[in-house]
C-alpha positions in Angstrom: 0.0 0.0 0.0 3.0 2.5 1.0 4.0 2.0 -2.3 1.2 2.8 -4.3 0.7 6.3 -2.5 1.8 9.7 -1.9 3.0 10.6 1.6 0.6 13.3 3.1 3.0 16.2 4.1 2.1 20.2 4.7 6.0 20.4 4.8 7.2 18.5 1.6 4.1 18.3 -0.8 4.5 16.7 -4.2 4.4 13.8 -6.3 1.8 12.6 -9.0 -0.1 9.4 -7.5 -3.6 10.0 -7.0 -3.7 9.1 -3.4 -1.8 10.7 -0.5 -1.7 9.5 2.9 0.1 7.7 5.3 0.6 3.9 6.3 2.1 2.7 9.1 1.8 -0.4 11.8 -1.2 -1.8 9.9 -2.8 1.7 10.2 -4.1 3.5 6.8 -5.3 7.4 6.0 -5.7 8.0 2.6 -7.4 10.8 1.0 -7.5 11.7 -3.1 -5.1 14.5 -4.3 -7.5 17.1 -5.6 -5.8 20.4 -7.5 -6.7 22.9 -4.3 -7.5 22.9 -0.6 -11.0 21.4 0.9 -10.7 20.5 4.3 -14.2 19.0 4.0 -12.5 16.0 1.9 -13.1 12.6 2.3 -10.8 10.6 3.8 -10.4 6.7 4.4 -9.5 5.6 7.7 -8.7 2.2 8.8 -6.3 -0.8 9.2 -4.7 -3.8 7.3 -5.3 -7.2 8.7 -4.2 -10.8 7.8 -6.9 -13.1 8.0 -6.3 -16.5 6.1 -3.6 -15.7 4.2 -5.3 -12.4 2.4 -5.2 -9.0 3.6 -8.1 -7.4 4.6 -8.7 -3.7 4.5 -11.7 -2.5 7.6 -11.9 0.8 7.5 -14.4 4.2 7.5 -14.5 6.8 5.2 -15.7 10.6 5.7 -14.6 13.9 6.8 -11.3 14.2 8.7 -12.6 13.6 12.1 -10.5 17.1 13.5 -12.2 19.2 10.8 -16.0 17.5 12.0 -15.2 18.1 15.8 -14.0 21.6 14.7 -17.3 22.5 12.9 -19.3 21.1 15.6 -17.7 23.3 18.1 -18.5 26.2 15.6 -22.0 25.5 15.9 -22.2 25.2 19.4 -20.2 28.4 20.1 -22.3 30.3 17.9 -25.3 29.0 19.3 -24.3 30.3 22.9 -23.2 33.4 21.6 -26.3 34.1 19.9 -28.1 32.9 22.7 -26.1 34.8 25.2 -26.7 38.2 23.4 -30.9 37.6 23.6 -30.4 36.7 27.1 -28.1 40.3 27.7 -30.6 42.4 25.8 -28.4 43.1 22.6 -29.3 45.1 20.4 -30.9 42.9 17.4 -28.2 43.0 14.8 -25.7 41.2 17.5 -27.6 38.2 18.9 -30.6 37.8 16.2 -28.9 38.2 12.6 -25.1 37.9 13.1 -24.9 34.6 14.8 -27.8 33.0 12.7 -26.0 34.7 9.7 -22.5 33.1 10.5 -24.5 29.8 11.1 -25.7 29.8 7.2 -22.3 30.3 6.1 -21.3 27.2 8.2 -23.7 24.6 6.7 -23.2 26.3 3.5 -19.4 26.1 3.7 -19.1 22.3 4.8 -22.4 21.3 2.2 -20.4 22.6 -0.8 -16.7 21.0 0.5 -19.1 17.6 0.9 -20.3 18.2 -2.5 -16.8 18.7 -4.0 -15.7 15.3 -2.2 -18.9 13.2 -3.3 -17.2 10.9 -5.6 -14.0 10.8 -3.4 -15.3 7.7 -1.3 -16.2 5.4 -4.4 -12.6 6.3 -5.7 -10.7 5.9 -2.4 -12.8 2.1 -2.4 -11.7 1.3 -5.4 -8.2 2.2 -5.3 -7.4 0.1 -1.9 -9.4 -3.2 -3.0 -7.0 -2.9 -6.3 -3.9 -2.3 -4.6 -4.5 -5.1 -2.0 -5.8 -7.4 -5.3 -2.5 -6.5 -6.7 -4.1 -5.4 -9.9 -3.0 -2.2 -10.6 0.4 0.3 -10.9 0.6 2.2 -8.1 0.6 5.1 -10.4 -2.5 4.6 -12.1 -6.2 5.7 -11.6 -8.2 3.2 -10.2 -9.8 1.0 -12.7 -7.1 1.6 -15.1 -5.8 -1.9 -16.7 -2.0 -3.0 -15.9 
């Protein structure tokens, strides 16, 4: 798998497969190289295991769990703030149309970065049951022939 991949570095990027990520210990994180930055991308978390002589990939895909936890704390800090400034008497431009407003921009943020990543899982599938069946070139797009 190590081979057939990118490592996933903010210090050194580069390269040209069409996976990053990192393996290690059994462990896998993969993600799809896309052209520009969407933290909402999909990425495939899970670990290698030998059962029977074959290796068996178990895994999850979805958002990097950091970036969910992150949003989720966005929501819940606007929600107190917005709540906090009805509760203080605010005028109605602080607590009733800022927070709500900042809210819309959240969901709208993480629906389009979802939208950009919704073929990513389907790909990232595909490419780890071909590299553990051995059936591609670890520089190839999944589903291209060897």
């Amino acid at each position: 798998m190590r081979a057939a991949i990118d490592a996933d570095s903010l210090l050194l990027p580069g390269g040209s497969r069409p996976v990053v990520g990192r393996v290690s210990n059994g462990l896998v994180r993969l993600r799809k190289r896309i052209g520009y930055r969407n933290s909402f991308q999909t990425y495939l978390i899970g670990s290698l295991e030998q059962r029977n002589n074959v290796t068996v990939f178990r895994g999850k895909a979805g958002m990097n769990p950091l970036v969910a936890a992150f949003m989720a704390l966005w929501f819940v800090v606007l929600i107190l703030i917005g709540g906090a400034g009805l509760v203080a008497g605010r005028q109605p431009l602080e607590a009733m149309i800022i927070p709500p407003l900042m809210m819309v921009f959240g969901v709208a943020g993480v629906w389009l970065g979802r939208w950009l990543a919704r073929s990513e899982k389907a790909f990232l599938i595909a490419f780890v049951a071909e590299v553990i069946a051995a059936s591609r070139a670890p520089d190839s797009e999944p589903g291209t022939p060897t």
